[in-house]
C-alpha positions in Angstrom: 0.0 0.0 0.0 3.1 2.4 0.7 4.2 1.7 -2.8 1.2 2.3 -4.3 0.7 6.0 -2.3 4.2 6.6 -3.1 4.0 6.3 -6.6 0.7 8.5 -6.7 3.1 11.2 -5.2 5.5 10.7 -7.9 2.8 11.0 -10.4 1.4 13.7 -9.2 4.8 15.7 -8.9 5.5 14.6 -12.3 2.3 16.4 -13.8 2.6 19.2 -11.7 5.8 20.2 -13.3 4.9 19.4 -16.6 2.0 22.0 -16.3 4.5 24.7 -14.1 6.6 24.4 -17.5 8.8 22.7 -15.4 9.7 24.7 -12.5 10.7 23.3 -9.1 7.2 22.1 -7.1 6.3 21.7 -4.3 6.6 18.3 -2.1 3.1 17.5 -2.4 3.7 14.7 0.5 4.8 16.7 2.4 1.8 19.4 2.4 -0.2 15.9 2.9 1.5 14.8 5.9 1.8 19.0 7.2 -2.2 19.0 7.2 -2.4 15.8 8.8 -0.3 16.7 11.3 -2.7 19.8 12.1 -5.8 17.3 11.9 -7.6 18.7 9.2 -6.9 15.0 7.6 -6.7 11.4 9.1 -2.7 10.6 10.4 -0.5 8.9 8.3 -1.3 5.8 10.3 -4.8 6.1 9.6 -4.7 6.7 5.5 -2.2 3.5 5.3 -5.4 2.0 7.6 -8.4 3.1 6.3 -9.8 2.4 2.9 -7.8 3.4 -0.2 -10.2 6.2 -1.4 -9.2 8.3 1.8 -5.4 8.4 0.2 -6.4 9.2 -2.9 -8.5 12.1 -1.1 -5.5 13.5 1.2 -3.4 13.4 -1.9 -6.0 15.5 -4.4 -6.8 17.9 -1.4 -3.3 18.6 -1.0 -2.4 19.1 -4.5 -5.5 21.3 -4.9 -4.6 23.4 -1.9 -1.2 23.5 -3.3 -1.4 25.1 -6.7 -4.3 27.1 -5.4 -1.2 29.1 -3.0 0.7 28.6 -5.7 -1.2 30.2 -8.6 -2.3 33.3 -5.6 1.4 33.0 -5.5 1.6 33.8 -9.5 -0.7 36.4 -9.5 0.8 39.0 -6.8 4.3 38.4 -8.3 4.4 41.3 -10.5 3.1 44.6 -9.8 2.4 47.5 -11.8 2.0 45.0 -14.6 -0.2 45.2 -17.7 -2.3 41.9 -18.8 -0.3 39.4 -20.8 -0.9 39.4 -24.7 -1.6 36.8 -26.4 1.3 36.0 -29.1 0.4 36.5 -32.5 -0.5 33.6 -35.4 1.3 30.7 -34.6 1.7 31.6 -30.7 0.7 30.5 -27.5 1.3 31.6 -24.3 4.2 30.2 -22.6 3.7 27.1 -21.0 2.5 26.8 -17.8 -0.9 26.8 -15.7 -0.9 30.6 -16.1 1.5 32.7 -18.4 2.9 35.3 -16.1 1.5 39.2 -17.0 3.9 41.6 -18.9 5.8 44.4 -16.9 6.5 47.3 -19.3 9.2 49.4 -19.2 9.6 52.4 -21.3 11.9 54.3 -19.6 15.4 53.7 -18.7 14.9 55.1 -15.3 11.7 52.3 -14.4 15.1 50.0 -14.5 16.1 50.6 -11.2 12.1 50.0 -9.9 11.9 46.6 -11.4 11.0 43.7 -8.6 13.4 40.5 -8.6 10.3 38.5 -8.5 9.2 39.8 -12.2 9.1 36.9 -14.7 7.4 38.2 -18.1 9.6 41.4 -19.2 8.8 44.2 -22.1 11.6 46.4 -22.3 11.7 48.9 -24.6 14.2 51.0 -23.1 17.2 50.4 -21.5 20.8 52.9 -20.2 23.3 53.0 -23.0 26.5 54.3 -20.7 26.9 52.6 -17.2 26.7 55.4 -14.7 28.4 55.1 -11.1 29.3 51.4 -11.8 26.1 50.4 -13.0 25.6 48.4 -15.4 24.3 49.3 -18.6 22.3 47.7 -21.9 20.1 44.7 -21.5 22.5 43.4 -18.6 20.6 46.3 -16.4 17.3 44.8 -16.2 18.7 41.1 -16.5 20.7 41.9 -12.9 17.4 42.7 -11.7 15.5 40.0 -12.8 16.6 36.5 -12.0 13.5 34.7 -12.1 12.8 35.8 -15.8 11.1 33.3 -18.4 9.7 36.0 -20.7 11.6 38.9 -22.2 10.2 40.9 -25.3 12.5 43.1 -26.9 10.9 44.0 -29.9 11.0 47.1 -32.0 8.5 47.2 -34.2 6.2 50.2 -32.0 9.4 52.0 -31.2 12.8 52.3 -32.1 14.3 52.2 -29.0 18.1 51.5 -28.5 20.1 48.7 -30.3 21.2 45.4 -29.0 24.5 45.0 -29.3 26.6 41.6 -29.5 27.1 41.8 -25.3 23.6 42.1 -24.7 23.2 38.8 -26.4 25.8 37.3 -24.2 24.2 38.4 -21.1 20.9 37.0 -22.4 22.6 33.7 -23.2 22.6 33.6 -19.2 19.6 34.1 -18.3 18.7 30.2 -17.7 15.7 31.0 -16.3 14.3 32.3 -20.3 11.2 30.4 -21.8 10.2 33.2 -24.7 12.1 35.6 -26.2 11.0 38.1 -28.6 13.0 39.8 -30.6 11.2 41.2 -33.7 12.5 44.1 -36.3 15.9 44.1 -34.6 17.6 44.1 -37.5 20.6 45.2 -35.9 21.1 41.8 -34.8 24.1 39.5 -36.1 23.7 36.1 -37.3 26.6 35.3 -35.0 24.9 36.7 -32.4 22.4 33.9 -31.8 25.3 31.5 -30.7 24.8 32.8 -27.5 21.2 31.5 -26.9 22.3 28.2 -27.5 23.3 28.1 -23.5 19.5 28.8 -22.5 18.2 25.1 -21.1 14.7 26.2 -20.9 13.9 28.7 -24.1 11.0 27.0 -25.7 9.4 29.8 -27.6 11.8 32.3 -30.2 10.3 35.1 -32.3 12.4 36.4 -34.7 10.1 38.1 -37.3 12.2 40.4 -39.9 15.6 39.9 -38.4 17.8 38.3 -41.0 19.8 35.0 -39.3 20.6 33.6 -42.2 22.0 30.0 -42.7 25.0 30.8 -39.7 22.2 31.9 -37.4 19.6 29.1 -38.5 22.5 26.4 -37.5 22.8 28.6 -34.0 19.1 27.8 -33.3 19.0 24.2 -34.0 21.5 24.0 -31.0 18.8 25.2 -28.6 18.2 22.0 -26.6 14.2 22.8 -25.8 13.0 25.0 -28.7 9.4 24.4 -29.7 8.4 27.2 -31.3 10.2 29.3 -34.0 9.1 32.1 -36.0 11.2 33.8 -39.1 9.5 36.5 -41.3 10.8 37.9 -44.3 14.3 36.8 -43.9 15.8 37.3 -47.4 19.2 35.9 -46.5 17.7 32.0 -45.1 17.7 29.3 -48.0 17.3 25.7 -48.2 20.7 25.4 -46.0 19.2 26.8 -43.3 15.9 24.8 -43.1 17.8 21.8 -43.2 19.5 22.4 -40.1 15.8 23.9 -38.4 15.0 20.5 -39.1 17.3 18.6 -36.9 15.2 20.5 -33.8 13.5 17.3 -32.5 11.0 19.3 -30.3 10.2 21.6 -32.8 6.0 22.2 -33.2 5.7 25.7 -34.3 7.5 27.2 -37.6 7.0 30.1 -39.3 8.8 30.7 -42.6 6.7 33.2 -43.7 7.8 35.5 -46.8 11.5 34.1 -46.6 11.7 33.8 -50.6 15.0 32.3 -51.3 13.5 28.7 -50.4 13.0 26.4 -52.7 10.4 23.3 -53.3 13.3 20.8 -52.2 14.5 22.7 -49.4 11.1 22.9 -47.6 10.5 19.5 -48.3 12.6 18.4 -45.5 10.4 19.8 -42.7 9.1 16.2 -43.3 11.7 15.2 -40.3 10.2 17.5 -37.8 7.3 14.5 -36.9 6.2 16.8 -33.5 5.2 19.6 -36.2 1.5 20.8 -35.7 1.6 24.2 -36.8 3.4 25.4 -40.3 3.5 28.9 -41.9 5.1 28.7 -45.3 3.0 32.3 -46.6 4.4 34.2 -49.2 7.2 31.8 -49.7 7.3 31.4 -53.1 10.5 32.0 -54.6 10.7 36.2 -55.7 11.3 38.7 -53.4 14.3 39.2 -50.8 12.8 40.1 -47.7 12.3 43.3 -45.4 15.4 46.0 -46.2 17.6 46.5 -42.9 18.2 49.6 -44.2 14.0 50.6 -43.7 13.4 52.6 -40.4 10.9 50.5 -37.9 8.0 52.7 -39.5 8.0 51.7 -42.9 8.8 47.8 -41.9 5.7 47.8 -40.4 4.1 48.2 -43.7 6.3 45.0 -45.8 3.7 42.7 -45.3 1.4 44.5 -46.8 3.0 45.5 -50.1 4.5 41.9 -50.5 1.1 40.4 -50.1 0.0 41.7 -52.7 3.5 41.3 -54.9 4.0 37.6 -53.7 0.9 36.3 -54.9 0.9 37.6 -58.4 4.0 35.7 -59.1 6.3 33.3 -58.7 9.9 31.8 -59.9 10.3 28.1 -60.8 11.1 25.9 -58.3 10.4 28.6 -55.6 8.4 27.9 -52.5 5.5 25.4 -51.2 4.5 23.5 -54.2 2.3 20.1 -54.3 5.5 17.8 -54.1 5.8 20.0 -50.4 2.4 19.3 -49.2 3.3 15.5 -50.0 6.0 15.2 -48.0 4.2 17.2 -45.5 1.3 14.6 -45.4 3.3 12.6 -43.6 3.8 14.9 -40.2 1.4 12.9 -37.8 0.9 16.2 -35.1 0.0 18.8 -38.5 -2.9 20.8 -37.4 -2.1 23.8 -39.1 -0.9 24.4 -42.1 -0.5 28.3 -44.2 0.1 28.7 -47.3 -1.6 31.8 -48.7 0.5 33.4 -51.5 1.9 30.2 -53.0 0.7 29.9 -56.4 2.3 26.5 -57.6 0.1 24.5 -55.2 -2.7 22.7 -56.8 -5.6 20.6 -55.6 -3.7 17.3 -56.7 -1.2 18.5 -53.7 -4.4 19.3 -51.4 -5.8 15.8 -51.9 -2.5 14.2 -50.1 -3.5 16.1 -47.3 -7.4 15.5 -47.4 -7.1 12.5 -44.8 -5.2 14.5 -42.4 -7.0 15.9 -39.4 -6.3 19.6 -40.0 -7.7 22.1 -38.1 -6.8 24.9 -40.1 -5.2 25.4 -43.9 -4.9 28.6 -45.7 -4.3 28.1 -49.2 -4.3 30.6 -52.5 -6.4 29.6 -55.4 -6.3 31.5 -58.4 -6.2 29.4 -61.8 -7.8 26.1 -62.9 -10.7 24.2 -61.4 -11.5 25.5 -58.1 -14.1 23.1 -57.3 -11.6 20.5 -57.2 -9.6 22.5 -54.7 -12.8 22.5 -52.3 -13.7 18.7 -53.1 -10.1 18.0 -51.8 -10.6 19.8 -48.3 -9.4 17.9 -45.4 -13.1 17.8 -43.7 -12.1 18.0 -40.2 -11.0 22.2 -40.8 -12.2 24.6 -38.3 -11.1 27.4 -39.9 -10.3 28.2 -43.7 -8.4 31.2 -45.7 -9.0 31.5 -49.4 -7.9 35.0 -49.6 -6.4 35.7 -53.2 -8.1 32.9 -54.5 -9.5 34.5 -57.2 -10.6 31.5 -58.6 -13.0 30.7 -56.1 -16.6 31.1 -57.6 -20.0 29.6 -57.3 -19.2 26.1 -58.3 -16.2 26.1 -55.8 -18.6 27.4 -53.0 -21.5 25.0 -53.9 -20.0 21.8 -52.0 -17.8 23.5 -49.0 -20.5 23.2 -46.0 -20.9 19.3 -47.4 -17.5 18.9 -47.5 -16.1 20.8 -44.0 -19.3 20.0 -41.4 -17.4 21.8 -38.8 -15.7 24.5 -40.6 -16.7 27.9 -38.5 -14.0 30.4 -39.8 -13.6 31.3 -43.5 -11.8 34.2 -44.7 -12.3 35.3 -48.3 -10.3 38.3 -48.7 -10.3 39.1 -52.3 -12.2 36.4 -53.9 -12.8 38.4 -57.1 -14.9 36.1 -58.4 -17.1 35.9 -55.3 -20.9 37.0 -56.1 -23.9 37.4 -54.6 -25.2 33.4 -55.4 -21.7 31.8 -54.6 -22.3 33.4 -51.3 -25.6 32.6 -50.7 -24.3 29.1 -51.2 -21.6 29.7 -48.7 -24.0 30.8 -46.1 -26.7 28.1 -46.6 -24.1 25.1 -46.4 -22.5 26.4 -43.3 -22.5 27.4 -39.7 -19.5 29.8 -39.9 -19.1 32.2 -37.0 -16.5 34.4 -38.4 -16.6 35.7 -42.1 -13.8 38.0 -43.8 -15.1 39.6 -46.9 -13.2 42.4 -47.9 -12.0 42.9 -51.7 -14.8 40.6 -53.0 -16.0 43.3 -55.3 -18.8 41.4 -57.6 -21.1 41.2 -53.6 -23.7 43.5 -54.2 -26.6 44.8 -52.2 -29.0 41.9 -52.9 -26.4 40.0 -50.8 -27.6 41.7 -47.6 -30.8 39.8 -46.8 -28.5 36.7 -46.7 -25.8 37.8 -44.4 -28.5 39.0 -42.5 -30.1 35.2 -42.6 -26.9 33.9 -41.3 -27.8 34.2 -37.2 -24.7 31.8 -36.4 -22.6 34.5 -37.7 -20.5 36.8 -34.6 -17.6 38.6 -37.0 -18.4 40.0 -40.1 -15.8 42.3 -42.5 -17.6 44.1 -44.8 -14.9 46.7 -45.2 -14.6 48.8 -48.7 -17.7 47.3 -50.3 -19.9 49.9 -52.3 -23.2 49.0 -50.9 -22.5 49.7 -47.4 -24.4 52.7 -46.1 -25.7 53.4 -42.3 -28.9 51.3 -42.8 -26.9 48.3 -43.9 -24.4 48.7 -41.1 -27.2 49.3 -38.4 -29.1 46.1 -39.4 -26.1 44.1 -39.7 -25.0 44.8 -36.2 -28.3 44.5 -34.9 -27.9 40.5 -35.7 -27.9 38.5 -32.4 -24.9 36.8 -32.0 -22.9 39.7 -33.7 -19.8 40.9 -31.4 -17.3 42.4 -33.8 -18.7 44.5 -37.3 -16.0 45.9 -39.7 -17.1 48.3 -41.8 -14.3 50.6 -42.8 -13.6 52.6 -45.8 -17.1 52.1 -47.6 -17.3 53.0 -51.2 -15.2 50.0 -52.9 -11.4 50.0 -53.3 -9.3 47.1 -52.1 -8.3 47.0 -48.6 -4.9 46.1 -47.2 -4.6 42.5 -45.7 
């Protein structure tokens, strides 16, 4: 009976830390036998005793009291903090029963403030020049922080200072580090990132217009517990690079979005990475060399729009996610979601090796041939659907989508040109969607009103641009009674931004 209680601790413990992202627990035993002791449960003695359902009962108590201090614990551990954001597509907070809330710092002077006990850092400001034997850079909020696990340094709202090559190296210590953020630093060396290779515990990278290159992509396949990794616009990355991203053997989240030096046979070995659930291979066909380091943090912000609208026109041969990709990719047993808006070379003979896998999500860009065929070859257990640019997508391809995706409740259509007013009646009839993107589908007229107005299951709606939208229009459309979130901007036609 000892045995048996022993190795429910052990269990216990075991789960415990997997949920606390592995921190150090508690001794859940040990609370056990502490209440016991006060007589708020039966004596040692008595559990071994009594009947085995009392054990089991100590134990659950125990834990439950447990993490209940624990996650109180949590909660006052940062003040003056601001509500943790949820990453952006792919993310997820950091693991854990409850991601830790973000303290901001926007001054260099809040350094000096910060509590030891902070663990989810923003800093967008830091001293440049120590003063009086302080320590200056990154290394000034780093001192002050020792139980860290998130730091964002980003730059995309504000310029900011600029890392330098010894603020990596004092990051690189920081062993306490889950997530690190460090988007639009483009001051940042390839080199640079050998220095995160010494962080046990970082799980989570982002790394969205920085340019690491081949050297930096062999850096990262050297972090012992990354899970999550996202690139953006990296012009400098080829088929080099992905080969050694996949060697990462925990690896579930990549983003390669807009990185257009990679080729069909270079992405094709992402087959290795078999814990892979979530793929972002947007844009990433083959033209284009990425965001310009030379582009102040201003006009970056705006890349993704301009080469969303370049990247899908066109493409090189051989360049990007083709179907010979999404074959080999049909083989990842964990794929849940896969992106591929803006690749032009797939086709549905490539969809169809991927209709028996249980995707969740799929974005995909449509715009020559048969359509139809596209939708027949849907995997039918997706959730949520982009056919933005698919400009091929008419009534005919519309006509079987609620047959063919039961449970589909997201579907964004952001110009499908060749969208009217009877392909989306069809839409709205054969589905229960919840969420709805049309903007840039210019041939939707007025007479397609009454329908979206039928559509009661429907809680987001983006309307945005189209010609028909007036103040009656948007009044009954957000008097429908699930609807949460209308978007109605820029009325009067002309295509919208993505």
């Amino acid at each position: 009976m000892k045995a048996s209680v022993e190795a429910q601790e052990r269990c216990l413990e075991q789960a415990l830390r997997e949920q606390l992202g592995g921190e150090e627990v508690f001794d859940v035993a040990a609370v056990v036998r502490q209440r016991a002791a006060e007589g708020q449960w039966p004596a040692e003695d008595a559990r071994r005793e009594g009947p085995r359902w009392l054990v089991a009962a100590g134990i659950a108590a125990g834990l439950a009291v447990a993490v209940g201090t624990a996650l109180l614990a949590r909660s006052r551990a940062t003040p003056e903090t601001v509500p943790a954001a949820l990453p952006q597509d792919p993310g997820k907070p950091a693991p854990g029963l409850l991601a830790p809330e973000w303290t901001v710092v926007t001054e260099a002077a809040a350094i000096g403030s910060l509590d030891s006990a902070c663990r989810a850092l923003r800093l967008r400001a830091w001293p440049e020049s120590p003063e009086a034997g302080a320590k200056a850079g990154v290394a000034a909020a780093l001192d002050r922080t020792p139980r860290l696990e998130r730091l964002d340094l980003d730059a995309s709202d504000r310029p900011g200072p600029q890392l330098t090559e010894a603020d990596f190296k004092r990051i690189g210590e920081q062993i306490s580090l889950r997530e690190l953020r460090l988007g639009f630093r483009t001051e940042i060396e390839p080199g640079w990132l050998a220095s995160l290779a010494a962080l046990p515990n970082l799980t989570r990278l982002v790394l969205p217009l920085v340019a690491i290159g081949d050297e930096g992509a062999r850096a990262l396949a050297r972090l012992p517990s990354l899970q999550a990794l996202e690139l953006a616009f990296d012009g400098t990355i080829t088929d080099g690079g992905v080969a050694s991203l996949a060697t990462v053997p925990g690896l579930r989240e990549l983003s390669l979005r807009g990185c257009g030096r990679l080729t069909s046979s270079g992405l094709r070995a992402l087959a290795a990475c078999v814990r892979l659930e979530h793929l972002d291979l947007r844009y990433c066909c083959g033209i284009g060399g990425g965001a310009s380091e030379d582009l102040p943090p201003a006009a970056r912000s705006r890349i993704e729009q301009m080469l969303s609208a370049e990247l899908v026109l066109a493409s090189k041969p051989g360049g990007g996610a083709d179907d010979e990709v999404l074959r080999a990719l049909a083989a990842l047993p964990a794929l849940r979601e896969l992106l591929l808006t803006g690749c032009p070379s797939i086709t549905a003979a490539g969809l169809e090796a991927l209709s028996s896998r249980p995707l969740r999500r799929l974005a995909v860009s449509i715009r020559s041939g048969d359509c139809s065929a596209v939708t027949a070859a849907l995997p039918p257990t997706l959730e949520n659907l982009s056919l933005a640019w698919s400009s091929a997508f008419d009534e005919a391809a519309a006509e079987p989508l609620g047959k063919r995706v039961p449970q589909l409740q997201k579907l964004d259509l952001f110009q499908c040109t060749s969208l009217g007013d009877a392909a989306l009646g069809k839409v709205l009839a054969g589905t229960a969607l919840r969420e709805l993107e049309l903007r840039g589908c210019r041939l939707l007229t007025a007479a397609c009103v009454p329908m979206l107005l039928a559509a009661s299951h429907l809680e987001v709606l983006d309307v945005s641009g189209q010609e028909w939208l007036d103040d009656a229009v948007e009044a009954k459309l957000k008097a429908m009674p699930k609807m949460r979130d209308l978007r109605c901007k820029r009325r009067g036609g002309g295509m919208l931004a993505k």
